[in-house]
N, C-alpha and C positions, 0 to 999 in steps of 0.2 A: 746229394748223398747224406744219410742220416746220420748224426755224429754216434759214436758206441757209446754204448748203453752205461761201460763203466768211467765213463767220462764224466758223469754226474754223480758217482760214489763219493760218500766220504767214509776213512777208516775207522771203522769200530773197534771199542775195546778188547773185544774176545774174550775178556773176564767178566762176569757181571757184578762180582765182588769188586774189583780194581779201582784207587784212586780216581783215574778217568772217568770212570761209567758214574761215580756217586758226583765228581765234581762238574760233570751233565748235567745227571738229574737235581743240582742243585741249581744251577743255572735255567732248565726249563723249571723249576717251584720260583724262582726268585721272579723272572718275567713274567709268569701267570701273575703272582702276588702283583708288581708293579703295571704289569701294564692293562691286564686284561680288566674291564671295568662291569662285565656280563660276572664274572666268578666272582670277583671282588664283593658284587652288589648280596652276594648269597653269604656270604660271612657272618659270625653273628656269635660273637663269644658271651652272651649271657648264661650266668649261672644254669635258669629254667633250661636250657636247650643243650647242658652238658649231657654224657651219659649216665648214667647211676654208679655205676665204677668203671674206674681204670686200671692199668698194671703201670704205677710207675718203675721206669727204670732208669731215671736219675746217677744213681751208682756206674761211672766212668766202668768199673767192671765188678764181673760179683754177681748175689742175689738181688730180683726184685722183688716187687710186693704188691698185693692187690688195695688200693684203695677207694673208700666211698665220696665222692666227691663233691656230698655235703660238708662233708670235715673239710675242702680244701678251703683256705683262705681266700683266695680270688679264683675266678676261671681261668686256665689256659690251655694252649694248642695241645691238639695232641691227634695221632695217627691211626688209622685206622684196619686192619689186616685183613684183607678180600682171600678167602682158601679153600680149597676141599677138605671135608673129613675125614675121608675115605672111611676103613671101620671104625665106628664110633666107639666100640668096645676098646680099643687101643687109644684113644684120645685123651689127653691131660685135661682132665675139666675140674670146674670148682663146684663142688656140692655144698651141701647142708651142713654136712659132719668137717669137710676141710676149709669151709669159708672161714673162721678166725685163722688158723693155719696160714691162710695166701696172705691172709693182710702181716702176718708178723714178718711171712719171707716166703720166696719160693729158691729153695736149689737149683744153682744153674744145670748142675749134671742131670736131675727129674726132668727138666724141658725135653723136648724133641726138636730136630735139629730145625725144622723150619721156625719155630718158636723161638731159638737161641740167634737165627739169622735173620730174624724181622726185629730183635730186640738190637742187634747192634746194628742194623740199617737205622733206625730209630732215634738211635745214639749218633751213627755220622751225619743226621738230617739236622742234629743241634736239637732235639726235641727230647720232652721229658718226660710224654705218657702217650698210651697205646691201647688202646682196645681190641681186644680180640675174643668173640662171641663165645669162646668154649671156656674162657678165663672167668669173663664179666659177667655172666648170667650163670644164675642157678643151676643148674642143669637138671635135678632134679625135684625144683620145686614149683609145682605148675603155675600157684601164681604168680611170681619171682618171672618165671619165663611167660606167661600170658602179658604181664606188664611189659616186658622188657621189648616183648614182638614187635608192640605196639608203637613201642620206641625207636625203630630201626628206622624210620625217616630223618628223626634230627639225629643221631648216632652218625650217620654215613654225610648230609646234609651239612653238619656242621662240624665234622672232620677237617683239619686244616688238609689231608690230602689221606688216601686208600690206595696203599702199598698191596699189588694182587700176586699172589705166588701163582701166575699163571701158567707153568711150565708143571705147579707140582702136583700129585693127585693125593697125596695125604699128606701128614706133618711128618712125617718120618725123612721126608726128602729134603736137599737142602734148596733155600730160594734159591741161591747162586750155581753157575753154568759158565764152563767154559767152551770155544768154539776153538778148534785146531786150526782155522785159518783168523785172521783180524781184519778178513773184508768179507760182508754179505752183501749177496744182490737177489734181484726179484722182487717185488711190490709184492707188501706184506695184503692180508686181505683180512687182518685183524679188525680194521675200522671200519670193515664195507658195510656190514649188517649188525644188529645186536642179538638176532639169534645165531650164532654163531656155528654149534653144533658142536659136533668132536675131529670133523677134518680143518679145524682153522686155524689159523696161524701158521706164517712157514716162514723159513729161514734155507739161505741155501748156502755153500759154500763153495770153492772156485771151479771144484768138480762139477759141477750141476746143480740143479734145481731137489728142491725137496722139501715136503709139506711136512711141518711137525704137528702132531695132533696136542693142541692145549689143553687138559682135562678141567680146567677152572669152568671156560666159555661153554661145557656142556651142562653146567650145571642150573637148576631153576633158580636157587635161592640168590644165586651171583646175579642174576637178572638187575633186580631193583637197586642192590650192593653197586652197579656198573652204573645205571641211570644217577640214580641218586650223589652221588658223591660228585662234588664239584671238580676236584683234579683224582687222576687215578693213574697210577707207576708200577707199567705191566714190568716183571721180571721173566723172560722168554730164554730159548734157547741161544744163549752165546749172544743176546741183545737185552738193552731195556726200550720200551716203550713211553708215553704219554699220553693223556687225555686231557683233554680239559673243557670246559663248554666254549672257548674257544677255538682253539686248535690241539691237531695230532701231531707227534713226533715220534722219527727213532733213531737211534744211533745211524744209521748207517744214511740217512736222510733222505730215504725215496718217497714216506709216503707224504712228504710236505714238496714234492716236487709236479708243478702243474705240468711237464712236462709226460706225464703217465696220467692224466685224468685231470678234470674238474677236481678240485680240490674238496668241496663242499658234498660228492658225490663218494671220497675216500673216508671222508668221516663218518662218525656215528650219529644216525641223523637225531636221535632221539635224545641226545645228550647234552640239549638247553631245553628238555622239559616244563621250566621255568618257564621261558620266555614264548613257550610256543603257546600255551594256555591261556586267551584271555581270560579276563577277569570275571565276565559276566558274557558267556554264550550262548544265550540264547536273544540276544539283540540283533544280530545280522543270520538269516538264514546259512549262508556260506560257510561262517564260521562254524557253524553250530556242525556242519557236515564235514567240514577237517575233523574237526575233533572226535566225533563220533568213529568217524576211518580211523584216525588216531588210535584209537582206545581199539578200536578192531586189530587192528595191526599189534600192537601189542600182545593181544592173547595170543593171536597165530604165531607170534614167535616164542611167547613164553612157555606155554603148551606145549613146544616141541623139544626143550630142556629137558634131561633127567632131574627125576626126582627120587629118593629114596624112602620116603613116606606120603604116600597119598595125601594121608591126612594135614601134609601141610602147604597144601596147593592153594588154600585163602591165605594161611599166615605169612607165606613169602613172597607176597604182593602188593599184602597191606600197607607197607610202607610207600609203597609209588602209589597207592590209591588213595592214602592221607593227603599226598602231596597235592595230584590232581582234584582232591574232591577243593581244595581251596578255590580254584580255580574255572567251577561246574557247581549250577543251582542244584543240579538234582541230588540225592543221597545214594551214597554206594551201597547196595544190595547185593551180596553173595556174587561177586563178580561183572554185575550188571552197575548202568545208569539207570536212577528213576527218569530222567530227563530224556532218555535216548531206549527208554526199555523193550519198545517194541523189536527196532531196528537191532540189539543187542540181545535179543531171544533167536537172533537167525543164524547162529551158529553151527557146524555142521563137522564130524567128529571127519577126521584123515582116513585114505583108503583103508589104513592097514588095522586101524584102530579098532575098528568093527570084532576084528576076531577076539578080544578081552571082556572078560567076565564087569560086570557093574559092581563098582564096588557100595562096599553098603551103608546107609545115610549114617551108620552111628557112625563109621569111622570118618566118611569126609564131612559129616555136618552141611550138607550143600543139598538145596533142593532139588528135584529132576531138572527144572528148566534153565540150571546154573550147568555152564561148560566145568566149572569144579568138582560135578559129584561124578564125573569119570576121568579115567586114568592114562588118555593115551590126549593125541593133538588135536586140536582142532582149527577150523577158519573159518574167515567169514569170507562172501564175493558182495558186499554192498548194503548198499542202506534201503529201510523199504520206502514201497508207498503204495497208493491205490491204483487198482486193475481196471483198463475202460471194460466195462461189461459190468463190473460188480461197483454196487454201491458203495463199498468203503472196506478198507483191509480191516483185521480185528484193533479192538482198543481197548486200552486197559482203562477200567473202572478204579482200583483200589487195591493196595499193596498192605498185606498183614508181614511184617518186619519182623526178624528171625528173633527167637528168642531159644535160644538151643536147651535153655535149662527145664524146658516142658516137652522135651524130646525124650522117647518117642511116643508120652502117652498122647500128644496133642500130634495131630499128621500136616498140621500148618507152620509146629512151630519154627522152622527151619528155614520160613518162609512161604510165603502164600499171596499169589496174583491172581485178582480177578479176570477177566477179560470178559467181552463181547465180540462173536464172531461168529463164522459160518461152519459150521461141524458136519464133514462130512462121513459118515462110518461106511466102512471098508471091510473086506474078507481077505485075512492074513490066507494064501494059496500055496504059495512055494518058498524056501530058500535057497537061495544062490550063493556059493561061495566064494565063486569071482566074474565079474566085481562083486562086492560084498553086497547083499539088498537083498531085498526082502518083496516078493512080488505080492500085489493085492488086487483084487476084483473090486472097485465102486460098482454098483447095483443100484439105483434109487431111482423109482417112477420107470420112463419107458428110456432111461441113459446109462450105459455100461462102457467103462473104461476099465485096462488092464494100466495097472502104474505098478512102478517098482520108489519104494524109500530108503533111505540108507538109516540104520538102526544104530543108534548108539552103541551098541554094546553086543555080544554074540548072543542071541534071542533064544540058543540051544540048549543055554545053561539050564539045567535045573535049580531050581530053588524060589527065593522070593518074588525075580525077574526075568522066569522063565514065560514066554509066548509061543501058545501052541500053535498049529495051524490050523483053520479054519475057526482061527478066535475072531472077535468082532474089533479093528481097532478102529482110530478117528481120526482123519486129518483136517487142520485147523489151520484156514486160508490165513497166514499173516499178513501180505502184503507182497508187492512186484518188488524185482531188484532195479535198482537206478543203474548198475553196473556189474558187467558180465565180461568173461572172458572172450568166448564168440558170441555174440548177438544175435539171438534166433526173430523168429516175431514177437515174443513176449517171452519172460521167465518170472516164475515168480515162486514164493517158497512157504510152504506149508509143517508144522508142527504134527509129527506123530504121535497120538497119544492113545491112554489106553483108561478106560473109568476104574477107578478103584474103591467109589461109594458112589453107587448112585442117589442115592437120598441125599448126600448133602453135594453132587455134583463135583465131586473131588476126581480129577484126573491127576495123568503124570505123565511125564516127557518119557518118549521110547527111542524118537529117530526123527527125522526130517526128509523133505522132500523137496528136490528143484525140480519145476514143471519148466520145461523149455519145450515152445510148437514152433514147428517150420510152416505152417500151415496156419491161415485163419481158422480153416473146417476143425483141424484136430483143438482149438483154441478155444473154438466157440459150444463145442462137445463138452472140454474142462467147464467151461463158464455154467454152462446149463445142470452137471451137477452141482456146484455151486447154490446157484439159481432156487433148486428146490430143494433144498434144504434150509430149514428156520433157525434164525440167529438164535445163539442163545447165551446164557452166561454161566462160565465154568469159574472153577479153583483150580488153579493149576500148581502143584506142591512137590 
C-alpha cells in the first residue's frame, strides 16, 4: 500500500511576507553561496561586469536613490527584480528630464507597491542595491537603452540572485500573498519546461487541486532574465520558490522530492546554460548536434511567450545569445548560427500563426529568412542533411552582416545570404484555410506535382506581402530531416520563396514546406522535379 501523498509534506508559511518564508529564502541563498560550486564558479564582482546604475537602498527605512556605479568606490552585491510591466504608460521609469532627480532621492510614497516590496525584500536579504530595468535605464533615450540592452547578460549573470514577482502582472500589485490554509500539495509544474505559457504554476489548498496562472512565465523578455541569472526567488501564490543552476525548491518541498519524478526531469533543464556549452563545437560531430537542437529548442519555446512589441523579439534574446556565442565559433546573425545556418533556416511558423499579417522589416529589422521578422511562434523538427537521389541539399556561399543603418535604401542591409541550391518554381493555385497552406502546382519538363506549403504569414493581406494567386513562387530544396515525429520514407524541407529583383537575384522568405512520401514512387516523382531544374545561386534577404 502507497503511503499518502501528505505524508511527505512539509508546512508552509502561508505568508510570503512572513519571518519564515524570508528566513527560508535565506537559508536556500546561504547553501547555494556555500555549497554549490556550478553557481559559485559564475560569480564575478568586477567593477567592468557591474550594471551602469543601481537603486541603492541602504536607508534601514525612507527614500532611495538612483546611483552610477562608476562613482561607487568598490563593487558590490546587489539584486536583481524579474516583472511585468503591464501598461507601460502607468510605470515609474527614469528619463532624461528626472535622471538627476532619482540620484538626489526617490519618495517612498511615488513607488508602486511591488517597487516598495522588492526594496524591503532587499533590505531583509542584508543587501544594499538593486536593479530594476524601468529605474536603471533611460527609458527614453535610445542610446542609453540600446547600450544598456546589450548589457543584460552580465546585469542578470552577475546578479548575486533575481527576485521574480511571479504571481504579479504589473507593479501596482504587491510581491507578497497570503494562502488561507499553511499546507500546499500537488507538484508544482513551475520547473518542468522554460516556456511556460500562462497556465503554469499551481498551488493547491486542502480543498483541492488548482492551477494559478503566473503572468511573469508568459512573458518573452523573462525568458533570458530566467536562463541567465544564476539563483532566482520565485514569489508565488501563498509560496516562495527557488532556482539555481543546481537545484529547485519550495516551501512546501515536493518539487525536490524523487519520490514524484526524476529529480533532474522536474527542473529546468536549460538552466546550467554555462555548462552545457562546450567550448569549441564544432570538434566532435555529436556535440555540434546537441547544441544545434539546443538553440532549436530554445526559439520554439521562446517564440511562444508574449510579447508587447514586435520590434523587440532580437533585443530580448540578445542577452542569452551573447552568453552562448562565447561558447560557438560561428557569429549570431539575426537569430540564426553562422556555424549551424543551414539547419537554423528550417524553421516553420505554428498552426495558428499563419492567419497574421507580416510585420514590416522597418519595425522588426530582421530579414525574411530570420524567425524574428514575424510575429506569432515557431519550431523546428530537426537538423538537415542530404537527400539519397539529390546530389547535395543547398549551401551557403556567403553572409553580407546586418547593418540596419542603410535600411531600407539597401535591401541587403538587414542581412543578406548567399546560397546555392536547387530552385524549383511553382504555381500559387488555391488557399486553404484549415489547415492553414497554401496549395501549388510544380510544372517543369514532363513532371507535375500538386504540394501544399505552409506560409509565414496570411498571403491575403493586401499590401507590400500580399501573393496573389496564380503568382510564380519558388521552392528551394534545403536539405532531409534527421528527425521526425512519424517517419515516413523520407521528409525533407524546402524554403518558399518569391523573387523580388530579378537582375540582382534577390528573393525572400514566404513559407516552408515538409515533403514527407510513404511511397518510393511519390519520392522519386519529388526527386525528379528536383533533378531538372539547374542549381543556382540566390540572395536571400
Amino acid at each position: 500500500m502507497s503511503k499518502p501523498i501528505l505524508g511527505c509534506l512539509m508546512r508552509v508559511s502561508g505568508d510570503t511576507s512572513s519571518e519564515k518564508a524570508f528566513k527560508l529564502a535565506k537559508r536556500w541563498l546561504s547553501s547555494c553561496l556555500d555549497k554549490h560550486e556550478r553557481c559559485r564558479r559564475q560569480d564575478d564582482s568586477n567593477r567592468e561586469n557591474m550594471p551602469t546604475r543601481l537603486v541603492d537602498v541602504s536607508p534601514i527605512y525612507g527614500d532611495v536613490r538612483l546611483v552610477e556605479t562608476r562613482e561607487m568606490t568598490s563593487p558590490a552585491p546587489y539584486i536583481c527584480l524579474s516583472h511585468c510591466w503591464g501598461d507601460a504608460s502607468k510605470q515609474v521609469t527614469t528619463t532624461r528630464l528626472t535622471l538627476e532627480e532619482r540620484k538626489y532621492g526617490m519618495a517612498w510614497d511615488a513607488l508602486p507597491q511591488l517597487f516598495k516590496d522588492i526594496i524591503t525584500s532587499v533590505r531583509r536579504l542584508g543587501v544594499n542595491y538593486l536593479w530594476i530595468d524601468s529605474l536603471c535605464i533611460i527609458q527614453d533615450d535610445p542610446e542609453d537603452w540600446k547600450q544598456e540592452s546589450t548589457r543584460m547578460c552580465i546585469v542578470y549573470q552577475n546578479s548575486l540572485l533575481t527576485i521574480a514577482a511571479t504571481k504579479c502582472a504589473d507593479s501596482s500589485e504587491s510581491l507578497f500573498s497570503k494562502s488561507s490554509s499553511a499546507l500546499a500539495f500537488g507538484i508544482s509544474t513551475l520547473f518542468r519546461r522554460p516556456g511556460m505559457r500562462a497556465q503554469n504554476g499551481q498551488f493547491s489548498e486542502l480543498h483541492g487541486h488548482f492551477r494559478w496562472p503566473y503572468p511573469l512565465l508568459s512573458r518573452a523578455w523573462i525568458y533570458q532574465e530566467r536562463l541567465l541569472s544564476k539563483r532566482v526567488l520565485h514569489f508565488g501564490e501563498g509560496e516562495i520558490y527557488w532556482e539555481c543552476m543546481e537545484s529547485a525548491e519550495c516551501e512546501c518541498g515536493l518539487v525536490a522530492r524523487s519520490s514524484f519524478g526524476p529529480l533532474p526531469e522536474s527542473r529546468f533543464p536549460y538552466k546550467n546554460v554555462h555548462d552545457r556549452m562546450p567550448k569549441r563545437i564544432t570538434i566532435v560531430p555529436e556535440i555540434v548536434d546537441m547544441n544545434v537542437s539546443q538553440w532549436h529548442d530554445i526559439v520554439t519555446e521562446y517564440t511562444s511567450l508574449s510579447m508587447t512589441l514586435i520590434s523587440d523579439r532580437l533585443p530580448a534574446i540578445l542577452g542569452l545569445a551573447q552568453e552562448i556565442q562565447s561558447h560557438r565559433d560561428g557569429r549570431y546573425i539575426a537569430g540564426l548560427w553562422e556555424d549551424s545556418l543551414i539547419s537554423d533556416l528550417a524553421w516553420a511558423v505554428s498552426q495558428y500563426g499563419v492567419e497574421k499579417s507580416r510585420p514590416f522589416k522597418s519595425v522588426t529589422l530582421a530579414p525574411s529568412w530570420s524567425w524574428a521578422s514575424i510575429g506569432t511562434g515557431c519550431f523546428y523538427s530537426g537538423s538537415i542533411s542530404s537527400t539519397e537521389g539529390l546530389e547535395r541539399p543547398s549551401q551557403l556561399l556567403s553572409i553580407q552582416y546586418p547593418d540596419p543603418s542603410n535600411f531600407p535604401t539597401d535591401p541587403k542591409a538587414l542581412g543578406c545570404i548567399t546560397l546555392r541550391g536547387k530552385l524549383a518554381p511553382v504555381l500559387v493555385s488555391a488557399f486553404r484555410k484549415y489547415p492553414n497552406s497554401v496549395e501549388v502546382i510544380s510544372a517543369i519538363g514532363k513532371s507535375e506535382r500538386k504540394a501544399y506549403y505552409r506560409p509565414d504569414y496570411d498571403h491575403s493581406t493586401n499590401g507590400e506581402y500580399y501573393v496573389p494567386p496564380n503568382e510564380i513562387v519558388y521552392f528551394l530544396y534545403l536539405g532531409s530531416h534527421s528527425r521526425v515525429v512519424r517517419e515516413p520514407l523520407e521528409t525533407w524541407f524546402d524554403l518558399v520563396l518569391r523573387c523580388i529583383d530579378p537582375s540582382n537575384q534577390l528573393y525572400e522568405r514566404i513559407g516552408s514546406n515538409y515533403s514527407g512520401f510513404d511511397s518510393s514512387s511519390e519520392m522519386q516523382k519529388a526527386i525528379q522535379i528536383y533533378k531538372e531544374c539547374p542549381e543556382v545561386v540566390i540572395n536571400l534577404v
